[in-house]
Structure formats: structure tokens, C-alpha cells
KOLNUKE-523100 format. One record per residue (C-alpha): residue in one letter; x, y, z. Coordinates in steps of 0.5 Angstrom, whole numbers, plus 2048, in hexadecimal, padded with zeros to 3 digits. Layout:
// residues N
AXYZ/...
***
This chain:
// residues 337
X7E37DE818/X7E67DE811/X7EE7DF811/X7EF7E480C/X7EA7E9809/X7ED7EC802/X7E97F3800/X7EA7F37F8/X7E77FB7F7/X7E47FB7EF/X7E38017EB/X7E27FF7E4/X7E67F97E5/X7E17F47E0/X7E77F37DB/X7ED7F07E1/X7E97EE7E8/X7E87E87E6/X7F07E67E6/X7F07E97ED/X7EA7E57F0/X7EC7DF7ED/X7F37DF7F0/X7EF7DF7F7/X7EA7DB7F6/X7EF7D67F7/X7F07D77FE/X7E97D47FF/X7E47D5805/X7EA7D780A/X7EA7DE806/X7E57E4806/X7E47E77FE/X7E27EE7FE/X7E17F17F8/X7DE7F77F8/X7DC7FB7F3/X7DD8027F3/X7D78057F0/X7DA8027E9/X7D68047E2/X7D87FD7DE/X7D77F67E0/X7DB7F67E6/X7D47F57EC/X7D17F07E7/X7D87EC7E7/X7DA7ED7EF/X7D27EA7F1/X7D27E47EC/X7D97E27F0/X7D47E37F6/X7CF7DE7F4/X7D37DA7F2/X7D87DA7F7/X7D37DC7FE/X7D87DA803/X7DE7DD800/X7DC7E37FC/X7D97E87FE/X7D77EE7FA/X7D77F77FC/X7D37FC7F8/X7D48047F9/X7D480A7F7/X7DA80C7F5/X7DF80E7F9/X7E680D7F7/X7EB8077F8/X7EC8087FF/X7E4808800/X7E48027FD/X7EA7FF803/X7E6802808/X7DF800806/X7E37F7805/X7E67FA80D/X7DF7FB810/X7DD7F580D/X7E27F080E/X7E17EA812/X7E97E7812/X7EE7E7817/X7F27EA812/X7F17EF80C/X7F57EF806/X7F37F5800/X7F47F27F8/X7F37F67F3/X7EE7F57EE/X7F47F57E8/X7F97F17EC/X7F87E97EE/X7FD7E47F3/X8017DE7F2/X7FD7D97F4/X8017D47F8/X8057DA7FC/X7FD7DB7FE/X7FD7D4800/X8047D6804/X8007DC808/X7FA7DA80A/X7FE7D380D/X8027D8810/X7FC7DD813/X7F77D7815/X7FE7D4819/X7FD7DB81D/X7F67DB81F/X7F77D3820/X7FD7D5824/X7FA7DB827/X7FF7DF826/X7FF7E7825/X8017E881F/X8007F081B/X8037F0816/X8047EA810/X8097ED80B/X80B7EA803/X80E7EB7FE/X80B7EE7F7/X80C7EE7F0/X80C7F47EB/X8097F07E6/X80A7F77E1/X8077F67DA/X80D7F57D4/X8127F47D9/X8177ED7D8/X81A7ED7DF/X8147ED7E5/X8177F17EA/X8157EE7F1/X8167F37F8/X8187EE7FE/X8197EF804/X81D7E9806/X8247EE808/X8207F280D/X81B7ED811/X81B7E6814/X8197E1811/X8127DC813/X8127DE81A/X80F7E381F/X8147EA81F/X8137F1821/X8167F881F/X81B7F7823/X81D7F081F/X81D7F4818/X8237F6815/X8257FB810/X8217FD80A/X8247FE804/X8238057FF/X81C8037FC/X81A7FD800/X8147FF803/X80E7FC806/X8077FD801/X8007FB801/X8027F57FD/X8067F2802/X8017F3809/X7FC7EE80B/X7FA7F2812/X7F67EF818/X7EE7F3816/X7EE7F481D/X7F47F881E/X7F27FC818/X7EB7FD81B/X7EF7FF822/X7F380581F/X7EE80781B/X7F0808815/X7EC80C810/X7EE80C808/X7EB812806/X7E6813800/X7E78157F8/X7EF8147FA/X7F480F7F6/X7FB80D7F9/X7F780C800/X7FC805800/X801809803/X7FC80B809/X7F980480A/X80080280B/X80480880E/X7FE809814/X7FE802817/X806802818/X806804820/X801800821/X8057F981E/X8087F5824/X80A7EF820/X80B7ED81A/X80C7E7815/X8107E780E/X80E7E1809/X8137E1804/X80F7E07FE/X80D7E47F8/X8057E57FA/X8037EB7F6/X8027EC7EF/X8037F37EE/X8017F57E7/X8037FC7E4/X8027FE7DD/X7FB8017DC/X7FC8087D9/X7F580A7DE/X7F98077E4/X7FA80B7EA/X8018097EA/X80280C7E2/X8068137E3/X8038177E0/X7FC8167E4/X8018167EB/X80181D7E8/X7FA81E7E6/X7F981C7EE/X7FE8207F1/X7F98237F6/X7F781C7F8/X7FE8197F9/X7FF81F7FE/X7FA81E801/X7FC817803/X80281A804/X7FF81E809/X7FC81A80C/X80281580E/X80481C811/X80081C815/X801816819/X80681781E/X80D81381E/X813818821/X812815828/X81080E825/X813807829/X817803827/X81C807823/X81C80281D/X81580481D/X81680B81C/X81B80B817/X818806812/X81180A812/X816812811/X81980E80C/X81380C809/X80F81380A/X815816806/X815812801/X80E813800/X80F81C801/X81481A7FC/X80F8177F6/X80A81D7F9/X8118227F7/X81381F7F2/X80C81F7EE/X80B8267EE/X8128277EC/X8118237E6/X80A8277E4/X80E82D7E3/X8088317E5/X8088367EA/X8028357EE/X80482E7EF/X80C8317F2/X8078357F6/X80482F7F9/X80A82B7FA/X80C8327FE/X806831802/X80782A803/X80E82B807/X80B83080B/X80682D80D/X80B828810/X80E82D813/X808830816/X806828818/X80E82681B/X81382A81A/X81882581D/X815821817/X815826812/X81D826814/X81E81F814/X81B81F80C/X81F82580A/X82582280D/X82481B809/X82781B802/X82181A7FE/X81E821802/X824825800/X8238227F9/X81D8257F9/X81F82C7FA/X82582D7F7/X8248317F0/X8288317EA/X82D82C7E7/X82F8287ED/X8278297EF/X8248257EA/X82A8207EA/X82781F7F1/X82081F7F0/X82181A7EA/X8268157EF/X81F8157F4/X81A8147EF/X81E80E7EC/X81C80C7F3/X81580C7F3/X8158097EC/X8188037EF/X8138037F5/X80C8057F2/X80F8027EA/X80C80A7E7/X80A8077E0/
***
């Protein structure tokens, strides 16, 4: 079995996937590449299958229809043959010698027999002009280089959150819980983290800067316009998160993290509509905050109770003061170009 399978989901990505493979090739035979072409229309199959040949017990090449970001997980999910599963964007890349560190840390587990859920790193914001590379860390929140549980975890501050770019999960677990990302959506990355949660038993966080997180592509999903654009899509992954149950939830530590996480999403969701200035996006925000009532009223009064829940439903000058405090937020987590 291979430690670590890693899904590369491509979608005309011929002009940057190469850095990305690159980058893990160098974890050598214990790691599974899958790259997996989305229905691409450049160069994109023709480069994964070049990789494949010349690369057979490392790399192995997927060809679909097109199904969107999360069809291309789901597809490197039903694929993967690792203990581990880890997703790297075709446009972002990993420091080499932090991925030397992970896969010791994750061979040390299997060797061990050890059962570990969860493996968490850290990422850089590799944002395109910026002098300063932004690194989101998690070193004041979890134990380090040991097994721990929520339980052990500690306070996270305002804007640290666990992403997609942090997470390797065990494959079987992701398998266990059943996780689906659905088709022809974009910013399922929050789904693929969020889902699994109640299911996590025991983690591990190595403090090193692993993921490269490129942000600067005007057609990048993470862009604010193209988030407006793909309104309904982030709704619908926001309702999505809605729908897992999480007011009952044990540990505490638990619970809370992932309210806090559901309402920071709520709020990007929010604050998007806002921003369009349309009335049928403000109309959409609406619906959204009533299907959270339909679906949990304790969990709509828990948002609603929060501050970035009363940032934003409040109207006027105050409003927009509030609105603006919370969008400031989700630039420092997701980098909106």
C-alpha cells in the first residue's frame, strides 16, 4: 500500500501543472500522484499521460467528462490506493523538504500502527505582487508532533482556520463518512474539510510550511468577482455544510470549532450578496438564512447571535461598518484577490 495518495484535479491547467507534479514527484515511490483531467481542451491529458509513462509506479493518469472541481476529488477519492489522501491544485505546488517531514511523519504512524485521522500543516498565501508571504499557522491552537484529540486542542484565534490546503485525512475514514462533493460546483474545499470533522478522533499538527497556495489568476475561483459570479454555487456548499448535523455534537471543542467555521462561511455567502448590490442575490442571502432556520433553529440562533451574524443584518451605516469588519475576515482566510 502506498502511504499517501495526492489528487491533482486539471482542468486546462497545460500552462502551471507541471510545477505541482514536480514538487511531489520527489516524495518518490511511497506516494501515489493522481492527476486527473477534468474534461480538459488544451494539452492538459496529454501532459498527465506523458507523467504516467514515464512515471508508472508513481503516476497515474484519470480522464473524465467534465464534472467540475469536486468531481475531479471525488473521482482521485475512488482511486486512491494510499493510506493517506491529500488534494494539491493544479496552480499550487509544496515545499519539498516540509514534504520529506510529512511523509516520515505518516510512515511512522502506519510503521507504528498507530490511528491517526487527521494530519494538519501549515500553508503559505503565495499571492502574486505581494512582498510579504502571509503563512496561516497553527502553532497557538494545537499540540505539536504528537497524537492529540479535540479535547487537547486550544482557542483558535479570528481567522485561523483549518482548509483544504492544511488536511491530509486517512482515505478510509473519507470513504466511512461518505463523502460526496457534488458536481459543476466550485469552493467544495470547505465541504471536503467541514464533512469529515465529527468523524476525526485523533490528530497530528506538524509545524511546517507544506502548501503553497498560489493566488493571483484573474479566472481563479478565489477572484471576487468570479466568487460573485458563482454565488449560487457557494450557496449551495454553504448548504451543504448546513446540513450536517452539529448542535448535539461531542467534544464541545468540536462543536464550537466547526459553528465558528459554518459562520464564517455564512458570512462570505452574506456578505458576497451584499457586495453584488443586486436584488436577487439579497434575495438569495434571505433564503439562505431561512433555510438554516428550517434546518436547526438552534443553529440559526447561534449564527444570528455571533457577531459577524449581526454584521450581516444590520442595515445602514452601522451595517456596512460591520459588514466591512467581517469581510476583512474572510480576505485574511481565503486571500479574495
Amino acid at each position: 500500500m502506498k502511504v499517501l495518495s495526492i489528487a491533482i484535479p486539471c482542468y486546462n491547467s497545460e500552462a502551471y501543472m507541471k510545477r505541482a507534479i514536480s514538487t511531489l514527484l520527489t516524495g518518490g515511490d511511497d506516494v501515489e500522484i493522481l492527476i486527473v483531467d477534468d474534461g480538459s481542451k488544451d494539452k492538459t491529458a496529454q501532459i498527465a499521460d506523458a507523467y504516467a509513462a514515464k512515471y508508472p509506479t508513481i503516476v497515474k493518469a484519470i480522464h473524465q467528462e467534465n464534472g467540475g472541481h469536486g468531481e475531479a476529488v471525488n473521482a482521485g477519492l475512488r482511486n486512491a490506493t494510499g493510506a493517506y489522501f491529500k488534494v494539491v491544485d493544479s496552480d499550487d505546488w509544496v515545499n519539498t523538504e516540509a514534504y520529506a517531514q510529512i511523509l516520515d511523519v505518516l510512515r511512522s504512524m502506519l510503521q507504528g500502527q498507530k490511528n491517526l485521522d487527521l494530519l494538519i500543516s501549515n500553508f503559505v498565501y503565495e499571492k502574486q505582487g505581494a512582498k510579504r508571504k502571509r503563512v496561516m499557522s497553527y502553532r497557538s491552537a494545537l499540540p505539536q508532533n504528537r497524537i492529540f484529540t479535540w479535547r487537547d486542542i486550544r482557542l483558535f484565534r479570528t481567522g485561523q482556520y483549518i482548509l483544504m490546503h492544511s488536511v491530509i485525512y486517512r482515505t478510509q475514514l473519507l470513504r466511512d463518512c461518505g463523502l460526496e462533493l457534488p458536481k459543476h460546483t466550485f469552493y467544495v474545499d470547505n465541504l471536503f474539510v467541514y464533512e469529515p470533522l465529527p468523524h476525526v478522533k485523533t490528530m497530528y499538527y506538524l509545524n511546517v510550511n507544506f502548501y503553497r497556495y498560489f493566488i493571483g489568476r484573474e479566472d481563479q475561483s478565489v477572484n471576487e468577482q468570479v466568487m460573485i459570479k458563482r454565488i449560487d454555487q457557494q450557496i449551495l456548499v454553504n448548504k451543504l455544510m448546513m446540513d450536517i448535523p452539529i448542535m448535539d455534537l461531542a467534544p464541545r471543542k468540536l462543536r464550537k470549532y466547526m459553528l465558528n467555521y459554518l459562520a464564517i462561511i455564512t458570512t462570505v455567502s452574506s456578505i458576497l450578496a451584499i457586495k453584488s448590490d443586486l436584488p436577487e442575490n439579497m434575495a438569495k442571502k434571505k433564503e439562505l438564512w431561512e433555510y438554516m432556520k428550517a434546518k436547526d433553529v438552534r443553529l440559526y440562533r447561534r449564527l444570528r447571535h455571533t457577531v459577524m451574524g449581526i454584521g450581516v443584518s444590520l442595515k445602514g451605516k452601522a451595517g456596512r461598518k460591520f459588514q466591512l469588519a467581517c469581510y476583512k475576515i474572510s480576505q485574511k482566510i481565503y486571500g479574495f484577490n
